[in-house]
N, C-alpha and C positions, 0 to 999 in steps of 0.2 A: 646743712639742714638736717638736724635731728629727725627722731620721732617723738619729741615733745618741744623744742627750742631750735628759732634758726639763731646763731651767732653769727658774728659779722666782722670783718676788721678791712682796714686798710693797711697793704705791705707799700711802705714809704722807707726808700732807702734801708732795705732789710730787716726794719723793723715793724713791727705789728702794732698799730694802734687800734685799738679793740673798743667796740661799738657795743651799746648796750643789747645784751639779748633780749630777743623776743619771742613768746611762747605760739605756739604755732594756731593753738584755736582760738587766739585773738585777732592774729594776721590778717587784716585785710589790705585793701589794693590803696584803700589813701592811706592806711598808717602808713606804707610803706613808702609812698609818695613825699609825707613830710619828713619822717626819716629821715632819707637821702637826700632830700632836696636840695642842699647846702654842700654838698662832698667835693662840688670839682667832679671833672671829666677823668674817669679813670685809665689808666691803657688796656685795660682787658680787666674781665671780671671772671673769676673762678668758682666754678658751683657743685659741691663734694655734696649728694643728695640720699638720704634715707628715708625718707617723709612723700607722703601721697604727691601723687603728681600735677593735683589740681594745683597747689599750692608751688610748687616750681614752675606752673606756667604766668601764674601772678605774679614769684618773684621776676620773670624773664621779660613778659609786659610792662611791668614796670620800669626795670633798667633800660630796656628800648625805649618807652616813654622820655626819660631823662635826661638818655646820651643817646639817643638814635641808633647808629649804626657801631656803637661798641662791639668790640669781638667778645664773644663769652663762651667759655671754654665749660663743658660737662666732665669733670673728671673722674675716670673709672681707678679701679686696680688693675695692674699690670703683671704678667708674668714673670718679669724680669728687667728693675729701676732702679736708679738711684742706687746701688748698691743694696738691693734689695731682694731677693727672689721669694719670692710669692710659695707659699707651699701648697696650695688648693689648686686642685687638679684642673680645674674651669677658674682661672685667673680672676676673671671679673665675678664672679658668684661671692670673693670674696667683700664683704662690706668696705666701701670706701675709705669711710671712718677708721677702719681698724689699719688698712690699708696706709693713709695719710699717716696716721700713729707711729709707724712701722716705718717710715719714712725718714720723721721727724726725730726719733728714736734712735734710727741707725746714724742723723748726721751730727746730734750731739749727745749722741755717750757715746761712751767704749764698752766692749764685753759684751756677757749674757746679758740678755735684758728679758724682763718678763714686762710688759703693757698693759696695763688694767684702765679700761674705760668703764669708769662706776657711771653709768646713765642711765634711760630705763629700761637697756637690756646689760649684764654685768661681762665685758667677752674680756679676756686676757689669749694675748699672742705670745710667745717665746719667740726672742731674735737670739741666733748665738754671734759669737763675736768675729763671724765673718759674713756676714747679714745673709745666714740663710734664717725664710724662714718657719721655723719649728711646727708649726698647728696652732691651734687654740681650740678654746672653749668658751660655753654662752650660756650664761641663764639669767632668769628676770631681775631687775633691778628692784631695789629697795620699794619702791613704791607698784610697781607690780607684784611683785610678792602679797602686799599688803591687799591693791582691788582683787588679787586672784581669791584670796583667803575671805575678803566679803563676799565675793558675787558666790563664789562655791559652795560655801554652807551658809545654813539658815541664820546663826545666829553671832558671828563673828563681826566686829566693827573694822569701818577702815579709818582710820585716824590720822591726823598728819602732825600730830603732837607729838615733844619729843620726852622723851623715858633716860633715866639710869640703864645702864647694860648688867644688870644683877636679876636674881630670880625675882618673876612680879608678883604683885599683890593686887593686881587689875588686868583683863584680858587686852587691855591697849597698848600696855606697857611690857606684857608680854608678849604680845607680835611685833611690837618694835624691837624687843629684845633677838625675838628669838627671829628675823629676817635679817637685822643685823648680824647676827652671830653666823648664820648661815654665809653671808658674803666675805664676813672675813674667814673662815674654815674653808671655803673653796680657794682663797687666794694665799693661804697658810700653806694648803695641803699642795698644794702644782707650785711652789718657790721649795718646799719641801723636799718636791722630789726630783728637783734637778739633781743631776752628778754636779754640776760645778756652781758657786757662787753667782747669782746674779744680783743685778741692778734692776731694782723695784719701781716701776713708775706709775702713780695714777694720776688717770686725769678725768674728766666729767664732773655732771653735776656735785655729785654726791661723796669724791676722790677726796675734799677734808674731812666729811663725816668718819668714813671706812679706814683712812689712814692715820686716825688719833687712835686706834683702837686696836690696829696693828702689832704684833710681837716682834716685827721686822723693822728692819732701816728701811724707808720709802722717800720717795721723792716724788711731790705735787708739780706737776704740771698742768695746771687745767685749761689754759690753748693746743695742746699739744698736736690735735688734728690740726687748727687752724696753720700750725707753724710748719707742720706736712706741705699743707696746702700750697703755702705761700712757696713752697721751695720748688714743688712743680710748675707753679706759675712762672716762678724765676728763667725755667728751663724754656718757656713757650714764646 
């Protein structure tokens, strides 16, 4: 459960079968009702949450509505998982999200790995290739960039039209430009400065946009939390 979109899937015999997303300030308590209404009884339901809390007591209502007494599991980050170790000194301050990534990351690749979750905060983690892991970094996503740059001056538009990546000849198409260009140069510049070769992976909304644009080898993953997810479930 984002901070724009909750995604959804079912892990059936290790595999992910992935539900259509839905945006959060649409959510309400019967969409989610008919939704699900058709799923089958689950054996436990898994809820990796960044999104207000009003909205995870609807989605939690609702599953109890449906399957009664299902166990549902809140999962945090952990100190030390899965082959995993956490580099943030308060374990759980780390975000879930990046968390589950870092999970899913460590059980199918090998090596350095850098994690880019294009959503609408942009945060990349370094895993090295004995799943310590390294730090990260976090700044607004493509479309925050873009309300920050309306709400804060007068006369700037926010637009959700898409532009060429060249010098504009319109102020919309040069904040598109130039937001983009910003998110790939932070992910240019931290694959840059490792000592050793890593393995590039994005995933979120926005991971095709950012990753045709790339001067890098990348690889799109854009379940990649959810397949975190499902692997901690597997453990529970």
């Amino acid at each position: 459960m984002g901070n724009s979109r909750l995604k959804w899937a079912l892990n059936h015999h290790d595999q992910l079968l992935m539900g259509n997303p839905l945006y959060n300030a649409q959510i309400n308590r019967q969409m989610l009702l008919e939704t699900w209404a058709n799923l089958g009884r689950p054996r436990a339901i898994g809820i990796a949450w960044v999104s207000q809390s009003e909205l995870l007591s609807t989605v939690k209502s609702v599953a109890k509505t449906l399957w009664q007494d299902v166990k549902i599991y809140d999962i945090k980050a952990q100190a030390k998982a899965f082959n995993v170790h956490n580099a943030y000194l308060n374990a759980e301050k780390l975000g879930v999200d990046r968390w589950l990534a870092l999970v899913a990351a460590r059980r199918h690749h090998s090596g350095h790995c850098c994690i880019v979750d294009c959503g609408t905060a942009i945060t990349l983690d370094l895993l090295d290739s004995e799943g310590s892991h390294l730090g990260g970094f976090i700044c607004p996503g493509l479309t925050l960039m873009k309300q920050s740059l309306a709400a804060g001056t007068g006369s700037l538009p926010f637009s959700v039209e898409s532009f060429d990546m060249r010098p504009a000849n319109c102020t919309e198409a040069a904040i598109y430009a130039g937001t983009l260009a910003a998110a790939i140069g932070l992910i240019e510049q931290v694959v840059k400065r490792q000592p050793i070769d890593c393995n590039l992976i994005l995933t979120g909304g926005d991971a095709e946009l950012i990753g045709q644009h790339l001067k890098l080898p990348v690889t799109i993953e854009t379940n990649l939390v959810l397949r975190g997810l499902a692997i901690v479930m597997d453990s529970l």
